[in-house]
Each structure stands twice: as structure tokens, then as C-alpha cells.
C-alpha positions, 0 to 999 in steps of 0.5 A: 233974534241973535240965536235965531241968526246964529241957527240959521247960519249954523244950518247955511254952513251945513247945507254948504258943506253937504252940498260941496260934498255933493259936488266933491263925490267921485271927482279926480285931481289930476296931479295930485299925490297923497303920498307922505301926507299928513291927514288931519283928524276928522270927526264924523257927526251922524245925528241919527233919529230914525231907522231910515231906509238902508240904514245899515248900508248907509251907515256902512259904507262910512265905516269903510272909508279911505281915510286914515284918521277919523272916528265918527261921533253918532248922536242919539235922543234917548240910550235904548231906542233903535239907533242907539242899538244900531250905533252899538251894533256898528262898534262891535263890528267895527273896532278899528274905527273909532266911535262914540255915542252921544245921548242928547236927550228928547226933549223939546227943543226949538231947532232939534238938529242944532240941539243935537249937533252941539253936544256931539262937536264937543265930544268930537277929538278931530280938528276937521267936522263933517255933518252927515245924515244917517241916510246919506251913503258915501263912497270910500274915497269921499272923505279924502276928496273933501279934506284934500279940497280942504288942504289946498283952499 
């Protein structure tokens, strides 16, 4: 019973931040200056199961973020399937962004995103999460919205 309380939770915290993330797309803070400020680290985590539609687009535009300190961290069933392929594609093209893959394996598991997830924050280096889809695409100056909404709460 406490595990099952303890995923659902887990899966409220991340359905909150996505949908903060929603809300935080594209808005302007007026009177704002990010000039001198000090960026805190942030570990992107994309659990990645299937090609999904635009998958290269919308893995692309989180490597082209305005943000300067953070690295994402893909998760991934087995080394040789697709998104594995994909992930070590986006590392070749990409060099100056720090990525990692994470297998997690295949097997069956009673909450397969949860399952995931926790093997991927344990090799994530940045203070700050952020949980995303490898079908969610983002604007370059996403990121920077949420951690500065994040500095000021």
C-alpha cells in the first residue's frame, strides 16, 4: 500500500510540473534581469519507449535550449533498440550538451515509467529535475522560464 502511495504521488509531482510547465511556456516577467545570474544545474530526464511522431524535431529543440547549465539524461529499455540509436545520434551532433544514456532494462515492472525514472535521477548531476516525454517539444526559452519561476518561489 505505501508503494503504491509513494508512485502515485511521485506521478501527481510529475503531472504538476509538466502542466506548470504548460502554464510557464512562452510568458514574460516583466522587470526581470537574468543578467549575473547563477544558473543552477539542471538534469533533463526523457524516458524514451518509442519512436514517436516528430521524434527527432522534438528531441531537437530541447538541444537547443536557452539555458546555460544542464545536461539531459535519456532512459531507455534495452542498448540496441531504436531510441537507444536515436539517443547516440543526438550525442554525435550535439557535443556541447551534455547527455547520458541510462539502460533500464525490459522487464516487467508494475509502474514501467516510475521504474524507469529512478535509475535515470540517480545518474542525473543537476540539483534541479525536469521530467519530459520524448514527445513533448519545447521552445528555447522554456527552461530558463521554469527555473527562474523556481528562484523566486
Amino acid at each position: 500500500m505505501t508503494i503504491i502511495l509513494i508512485l502515485t504521488a511521485v506521478s501527481l509531482g510529475i503531472f504538476a510540473f509538466q502542466t506548470a510547465a504548460a502554464f510557464l511556456f512562452g510568458r514574460e516577467q516583466a522587470g526581470t534581469s537574468d543578467s549575473g545570474r547563477d544558473w543552477p544545474m539542471v538534469s533533463i530526464l526523457k524516458p524514451m519507449k518509442s519512436l514517436d511522431d516528430e521524434f527527432r524535431a522534438n528531441l531537437h529543440s530541447f538541444m537547443v535550449l536557452d539555458y546555460p547549465r544542464y545536461e539531459i539524461v535519456f532512459g531507455i529499455d534495452e542498448p540496441d533498440d531504436a531510441c537507444a540509436r536515436e539517443a547516440r545520434g543526438l550525442q554525435a551532433r550535439y557535443p556541447a550538451v551534455p547527455q547520458k544514456v541510462v539502460v533500464t532494462g525490459s522487464e516487467k515492472r508494475q509502474n514501467p515509467k516510475i521504474a524507469t525514472l529512478v535509475p535515470m535521477a540517480e545518474h542525473a548531476a543537476g540539483g534541479l529535475l525536469w521530467i519530459s516525454d520524448a514527445n513533448t517539444r519545447v521552445a528555447p526559452g522554456v527552461l530558463k522560464s521554469l527555473v527562474r519561476e523556481h528562484l523566486v518561489s
